[in-house]
Phi, psi and omega in degrees: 000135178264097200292328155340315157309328186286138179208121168351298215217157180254016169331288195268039160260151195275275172262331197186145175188176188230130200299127175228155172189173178249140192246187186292341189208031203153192204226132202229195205152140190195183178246166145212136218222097173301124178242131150078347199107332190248151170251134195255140172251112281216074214207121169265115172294318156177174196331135187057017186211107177269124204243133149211118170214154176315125154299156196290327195100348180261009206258128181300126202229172154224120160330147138258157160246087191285145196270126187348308170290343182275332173274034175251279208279005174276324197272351183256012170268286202327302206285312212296314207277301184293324171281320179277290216269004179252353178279132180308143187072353161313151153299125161313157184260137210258168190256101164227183188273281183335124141287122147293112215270355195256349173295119168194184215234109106053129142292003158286322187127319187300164173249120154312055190330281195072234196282322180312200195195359166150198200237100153288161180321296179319308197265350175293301189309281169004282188307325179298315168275326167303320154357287185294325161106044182247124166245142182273287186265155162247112142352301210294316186272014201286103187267142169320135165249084193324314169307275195306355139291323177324288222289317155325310174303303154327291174325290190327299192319302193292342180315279197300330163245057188226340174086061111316151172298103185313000182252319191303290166351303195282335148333292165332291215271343155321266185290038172244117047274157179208168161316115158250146161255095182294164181269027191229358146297277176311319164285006186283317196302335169306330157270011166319161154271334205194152173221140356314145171254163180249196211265338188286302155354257202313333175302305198302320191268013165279301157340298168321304182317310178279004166244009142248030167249055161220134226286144166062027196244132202284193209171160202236155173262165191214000000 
């Protein structure tokens, strides 16, 4: 892993990299992408609700290193998404757990449910690159994790006091137990040498991730 990809502030990106950052309860995760000259930040924030807004210059990201044509077409899937789902009366992208392999996103932009029910912040980045035919995670050995039901449970709560649709709720919580892809993983695979990363990868340099991005906790480079 080139723990060097990682970078404090999104100042010096060039075209795109992917937003990791720490929240009030958990980790959060985005694309950032320059439309026009300005770099944008890119997201699903949480049900129904999509944050694209100018980035700060401050927000801790990873390069990934991508071939010219993939950051072509990531970024003009981002301007395709962003253009669609900001138009009035589009339909929201709805917030669940579950990755689904049959959910992806359109040449249009839409997101395609299929057998699914929606997207996290993480697995939105995931759906995004697969687009593009950039797969991020290898799947296959991605094991259950007693912490990542807790944090499913809590999700659920904030579902339910935030006024998500109790049937949609109820969907959610329907399929679970399931597969998480934290957004500090995911945003890991970006410092890959090679892609897909598996899991033991991603965990550790995810682990990595969350411990400079805590204020005053030393760190190793990786």
């Amino acid at each position: 892993m080139r723990g060097e990809r990682f970078n404090f502030a999104s100042q010096d990106v060039d075209k795109i990299a992917i937003l990791i950052m720490r929240t009030a309860d958990g980790t959060h995760t985005g694309i950032l992408h320059r439309k026009n000259g300005t770099l944008f930040r890119l997201g699903l924030a949480w049900h129904e609700r999509l944050e694209s807004t100018p980035a700060s210059g401050r927000d801790p990201c990873v390069i990934p290193e991508l071939e010219p044509e993939e950051i072509n077409d990531i970024t003009g899937m981002c301007r395709l998404i962003e253009t669609l789902w900001s138009e009035s009366g589009h339909a929201g992208i709805p917030y669940s757990f579950r990755c689904d392999p049959t959910t992806h996103f359109s040449d249009t932009g839409d997101l395609i449910l299929g057998e699914g029910l929606g997207l996290t912040c993480s697995t939105f980045v995931i759906k995004v690159f697969e687009k593009a035919k950039v797969s991020l995670l290898n799947f296959t050995d991605w094991p259950p994790r007693a912490s990542d039901d807790e944090r499913h449970r809590q999700l659920l709560e904030l579902m339910r006091k935030t006024r998500v649709p109790a049937d949609h709720i109820a969907k959610v919580e329907g399929e679970l137990p399931c597969i998480r892809f934290r957004p500090e993983e995911t945003a890991a695979a970006g410092m890959a040498d090679s892609i897909p990363v598996n899991f033991t990868t991603a965990e550790q340099a995810g682990r990595w991730i969350l411990e400079i991005l805590t204020p005053n906790n030393g760190h190793v480079r990786i």
